[in-house]
C-alpha positions as a Python dict, from the first residue, in 0.01 Angstrom:
ca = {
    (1, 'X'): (0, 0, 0),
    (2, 'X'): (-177, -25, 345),
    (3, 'X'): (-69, -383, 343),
    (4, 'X'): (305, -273, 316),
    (5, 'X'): (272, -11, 549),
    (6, 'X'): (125, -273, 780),
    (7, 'X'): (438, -497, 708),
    (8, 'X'): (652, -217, 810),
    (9, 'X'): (478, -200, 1153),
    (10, 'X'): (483, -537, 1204),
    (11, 'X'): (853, -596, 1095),
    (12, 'X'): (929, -344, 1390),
    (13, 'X'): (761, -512, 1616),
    (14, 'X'): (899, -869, 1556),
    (15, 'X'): (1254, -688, 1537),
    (16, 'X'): (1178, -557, 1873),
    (17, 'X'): (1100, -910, 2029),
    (18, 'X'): (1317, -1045, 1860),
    (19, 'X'): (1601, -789, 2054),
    (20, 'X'): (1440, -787, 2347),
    (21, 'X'): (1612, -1088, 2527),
    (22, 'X'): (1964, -937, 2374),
    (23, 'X'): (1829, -584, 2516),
    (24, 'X'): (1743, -762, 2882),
    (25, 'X'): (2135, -888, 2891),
    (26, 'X'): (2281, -623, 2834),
    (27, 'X'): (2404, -418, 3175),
    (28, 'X'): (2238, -63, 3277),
    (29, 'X'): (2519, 170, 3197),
    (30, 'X'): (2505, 482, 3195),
    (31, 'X'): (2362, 635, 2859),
    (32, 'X'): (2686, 807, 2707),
    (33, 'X'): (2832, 485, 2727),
    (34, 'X'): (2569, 339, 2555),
    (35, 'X'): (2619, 487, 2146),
    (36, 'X'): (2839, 691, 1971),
    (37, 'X'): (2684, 720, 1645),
    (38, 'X'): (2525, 481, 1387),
    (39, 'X'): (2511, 422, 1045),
    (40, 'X'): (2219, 243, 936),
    (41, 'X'): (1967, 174, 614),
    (42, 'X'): (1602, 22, 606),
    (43, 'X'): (1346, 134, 449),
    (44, 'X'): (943, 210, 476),
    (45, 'X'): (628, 363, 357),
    (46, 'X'): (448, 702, 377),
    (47, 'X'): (157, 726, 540),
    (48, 'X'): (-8, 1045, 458),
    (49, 'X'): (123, 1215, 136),
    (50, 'X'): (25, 1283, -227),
    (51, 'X'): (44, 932, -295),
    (52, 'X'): (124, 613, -80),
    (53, 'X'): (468, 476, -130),
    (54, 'X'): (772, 255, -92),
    (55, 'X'): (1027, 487, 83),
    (56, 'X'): (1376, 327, 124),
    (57, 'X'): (1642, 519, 369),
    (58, 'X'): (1970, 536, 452),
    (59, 'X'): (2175, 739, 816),
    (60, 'X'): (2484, 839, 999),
    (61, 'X'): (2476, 990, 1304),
    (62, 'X'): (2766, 1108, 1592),
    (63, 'X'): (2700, 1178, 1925),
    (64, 'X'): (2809, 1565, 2025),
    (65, 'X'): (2696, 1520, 2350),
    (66, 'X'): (2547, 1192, 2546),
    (67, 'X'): (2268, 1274, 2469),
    (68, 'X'): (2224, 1480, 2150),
    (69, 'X'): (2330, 1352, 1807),
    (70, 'X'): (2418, 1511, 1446),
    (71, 'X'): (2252, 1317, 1195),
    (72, 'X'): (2262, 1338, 819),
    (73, 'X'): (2025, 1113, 590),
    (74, 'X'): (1940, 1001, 225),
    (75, 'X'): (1577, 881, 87),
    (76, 'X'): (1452, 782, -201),
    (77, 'X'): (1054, 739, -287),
    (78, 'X'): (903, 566, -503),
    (79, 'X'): (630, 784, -612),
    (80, 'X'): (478, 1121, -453),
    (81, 'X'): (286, 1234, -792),
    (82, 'X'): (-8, 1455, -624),
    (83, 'X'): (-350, 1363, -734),
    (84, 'X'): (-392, 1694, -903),
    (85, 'X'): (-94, 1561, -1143),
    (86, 'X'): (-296, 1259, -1155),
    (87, 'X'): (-656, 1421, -1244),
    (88, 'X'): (-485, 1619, -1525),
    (89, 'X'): (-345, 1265, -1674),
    (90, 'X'): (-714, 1108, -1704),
    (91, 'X'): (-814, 1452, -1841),
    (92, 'X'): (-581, 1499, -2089),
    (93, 'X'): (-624, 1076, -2178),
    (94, 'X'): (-1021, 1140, -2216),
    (95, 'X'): (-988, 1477, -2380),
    (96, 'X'): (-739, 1261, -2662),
    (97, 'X'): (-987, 1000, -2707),
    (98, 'X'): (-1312, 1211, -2747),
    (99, 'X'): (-1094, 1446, -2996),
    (100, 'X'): (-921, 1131, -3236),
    (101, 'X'): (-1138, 845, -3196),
    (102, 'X'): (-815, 627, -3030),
    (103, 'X'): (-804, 528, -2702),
    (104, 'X'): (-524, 761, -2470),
    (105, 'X'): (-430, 673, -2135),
    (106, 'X'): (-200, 812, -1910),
    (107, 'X'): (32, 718, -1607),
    (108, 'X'): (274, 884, -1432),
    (109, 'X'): (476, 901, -1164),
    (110, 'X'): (732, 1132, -950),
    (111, 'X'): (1018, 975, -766),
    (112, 'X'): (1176, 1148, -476),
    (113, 'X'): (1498, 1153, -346),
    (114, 'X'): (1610, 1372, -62),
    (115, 'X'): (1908, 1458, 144),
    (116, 'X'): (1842, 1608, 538),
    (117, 'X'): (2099, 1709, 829),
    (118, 'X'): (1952, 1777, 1145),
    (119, 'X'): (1988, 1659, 1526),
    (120, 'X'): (1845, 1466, 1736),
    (121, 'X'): (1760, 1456, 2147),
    (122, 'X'): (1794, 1139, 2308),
    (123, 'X'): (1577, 1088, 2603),
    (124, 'X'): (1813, 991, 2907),
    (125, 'X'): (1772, 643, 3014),
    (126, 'X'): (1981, 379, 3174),
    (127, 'X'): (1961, 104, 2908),
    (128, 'X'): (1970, 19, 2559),
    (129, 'X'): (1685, 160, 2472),
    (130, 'X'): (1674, 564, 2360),
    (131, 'X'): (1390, 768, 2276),
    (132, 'X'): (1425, 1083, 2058),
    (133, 'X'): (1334, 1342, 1931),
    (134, 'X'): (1441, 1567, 1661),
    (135, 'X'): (1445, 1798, 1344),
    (136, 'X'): (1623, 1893, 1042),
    (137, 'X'): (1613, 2050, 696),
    (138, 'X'): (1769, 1966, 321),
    (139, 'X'): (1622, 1959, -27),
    (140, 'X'): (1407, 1732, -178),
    (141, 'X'): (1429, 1596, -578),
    (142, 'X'): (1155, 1506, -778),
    (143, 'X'): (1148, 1367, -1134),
    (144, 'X'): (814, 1304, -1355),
    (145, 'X'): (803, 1075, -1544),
    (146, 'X'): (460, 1074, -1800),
    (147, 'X'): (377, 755, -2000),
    (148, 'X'): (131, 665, -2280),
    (149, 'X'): (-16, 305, -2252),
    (150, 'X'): (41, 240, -2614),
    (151, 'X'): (293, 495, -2687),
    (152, 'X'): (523, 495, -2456),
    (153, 'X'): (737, 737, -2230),
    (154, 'X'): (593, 1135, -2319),
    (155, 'X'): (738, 1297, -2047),
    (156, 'X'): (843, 1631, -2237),
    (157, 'X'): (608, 1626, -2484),
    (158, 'X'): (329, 1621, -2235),
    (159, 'X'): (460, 1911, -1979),
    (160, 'X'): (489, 2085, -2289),
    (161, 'X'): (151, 2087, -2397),
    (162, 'X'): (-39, 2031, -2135),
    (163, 'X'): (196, 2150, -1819),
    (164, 'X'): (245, 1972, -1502),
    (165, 'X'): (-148, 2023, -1316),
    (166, 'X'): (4, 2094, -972),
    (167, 'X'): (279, 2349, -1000),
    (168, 'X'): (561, 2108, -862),
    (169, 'X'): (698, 2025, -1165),
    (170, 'X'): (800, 2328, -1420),
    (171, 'X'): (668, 2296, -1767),
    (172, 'X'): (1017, 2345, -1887),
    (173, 'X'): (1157, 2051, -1743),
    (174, 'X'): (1130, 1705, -1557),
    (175, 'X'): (1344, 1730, -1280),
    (176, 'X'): (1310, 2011, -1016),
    (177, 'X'): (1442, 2024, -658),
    (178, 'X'): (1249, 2157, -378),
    (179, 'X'): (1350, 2282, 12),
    (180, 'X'): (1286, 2050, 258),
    (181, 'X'): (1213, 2081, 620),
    (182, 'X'): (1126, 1744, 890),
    (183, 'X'): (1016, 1630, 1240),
    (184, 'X'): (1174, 1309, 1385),
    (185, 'X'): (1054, 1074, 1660),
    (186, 'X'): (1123, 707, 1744),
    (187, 'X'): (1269, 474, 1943),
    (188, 'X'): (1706, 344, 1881),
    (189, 'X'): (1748, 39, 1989),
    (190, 'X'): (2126, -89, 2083),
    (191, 'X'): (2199, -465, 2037),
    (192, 'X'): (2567, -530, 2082),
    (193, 'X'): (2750, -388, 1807),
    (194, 'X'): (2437, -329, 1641),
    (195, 'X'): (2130, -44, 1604),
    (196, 'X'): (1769, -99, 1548),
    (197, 'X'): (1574, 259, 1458),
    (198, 'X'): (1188, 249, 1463),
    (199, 'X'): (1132, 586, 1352),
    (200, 'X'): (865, 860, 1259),
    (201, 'X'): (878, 1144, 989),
    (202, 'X'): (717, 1420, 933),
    (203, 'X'): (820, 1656, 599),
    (204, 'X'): (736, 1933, 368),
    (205, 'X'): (860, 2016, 81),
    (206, 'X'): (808, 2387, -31),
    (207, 'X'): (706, 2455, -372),
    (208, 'X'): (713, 2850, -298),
    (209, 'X'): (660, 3081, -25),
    (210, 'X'): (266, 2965, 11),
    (211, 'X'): (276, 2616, -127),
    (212, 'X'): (386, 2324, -10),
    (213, 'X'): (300, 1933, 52),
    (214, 'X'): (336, 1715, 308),
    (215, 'X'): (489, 1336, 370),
    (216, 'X'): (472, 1159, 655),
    (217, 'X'): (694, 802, 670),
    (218, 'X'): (728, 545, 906),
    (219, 'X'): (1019, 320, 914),
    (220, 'X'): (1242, 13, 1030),
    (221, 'X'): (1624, 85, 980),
    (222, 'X'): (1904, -180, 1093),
    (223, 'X'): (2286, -80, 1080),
    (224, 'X'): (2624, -118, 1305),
    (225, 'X'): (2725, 144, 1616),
    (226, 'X'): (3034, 298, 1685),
}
């Protein structure tokens, strides 16, 4: 996964040269002149989280002032099972083996999806390019999913017994949704009719009042402004 997150840096990058000669045409207007609001999708990976992963994305934002945005946003990840959740897998696998003689092995995973509204402050400038800065809060799914090599999906049957190893998911069920609070930062990017976002997040997701876990994604998005 440090290869794709690597790719996702890099993509940025070659976007960015790639815009830049579009970017050095364009005249020096006066920022509120410059975007209205955006709607744009890409996708990414976390960098520091339970678990590495694939984070895909998707944006809207308007413009309340020149320079301060509304934004709202959707993501899905592919996995953020914590390695605590993991541990208890191999345990349980190794525990099964030692206790019937057959080999037991567990995987798992928990994909994410989330849903944010927040704003954003863009840094004045006189071009295309805009700086920002920004914050919001929304909820954050997760569903486990628990799977036997030989045997297939044991999702229930294994929370069940054996519980969930990390508190996030309840015993009782596979699907739980948790509150969700983030820190933006990047760099917009206006090409014509179009928007480039490089962007920066930072989120937690609170499993009670003293336990949470963190995510932190990095991301290309491309889209159309208004």
């Amino acid at each position: 996964m440090k290869r794709l997150t690597i790719c996702v840096l890099g993509l940025g990058a070659l976007l960015l040269m790639a815009a830049a000669p579009a970017v050095a045409q364009q005249p020096s207007t006066a920022s509120g002149d410059q975007l209205r609001g955006y709607l744009i999708g890409g996708g990414g990976a976390s960098i520091k989280s339970p678990t590495t992963a694939l984070t895909l994305s998707a944006e809207i934002a308007e413009n309340v002032t020149p320079d301060v945005q509304v934004y709202m946003a959707a993501g899905y990840y592919e996995n953020l099972m914590t390695q605590t959740a993991r541990d208890l897998l191999v345990r349980v696998g190794d525990s099964l083996t030692a206790e019937t003689g057959n080999q037991w092995a567990f995987t798992g995973r928990d994909r994410g999806r989330s849903f944010t509204v927040g704003g954003k402050y863009l840094v004045p400038t006189r071009t295309p390019l805009r700086p920002y800065i920004g914050g919001g809060f929304g909820v954050l799914n997760l569903r486990r999913t628990v799977t036997e090599r030989t045997r297939g999906e044991m999702t229930a049957a294994f929370l069940t017994t054996y519980g969930s190893g990390d508190g996030i998911i309840d015993a009782a069920q596979t699907n739980t949704n948790k509150p969700l609070g983030e820190v933006a930062a990047g760099l917009g990017v206006v090409i014509g009719h179009g928007y480039v976002d490089l962007g920066y997040r930072y989120r937690k997701a609170f499993r009670n009042v003293d336990q949470s876990f963190d995510a932190s994604q990095v991301g290309v998005a491309v889209g159309v402004r208004f």
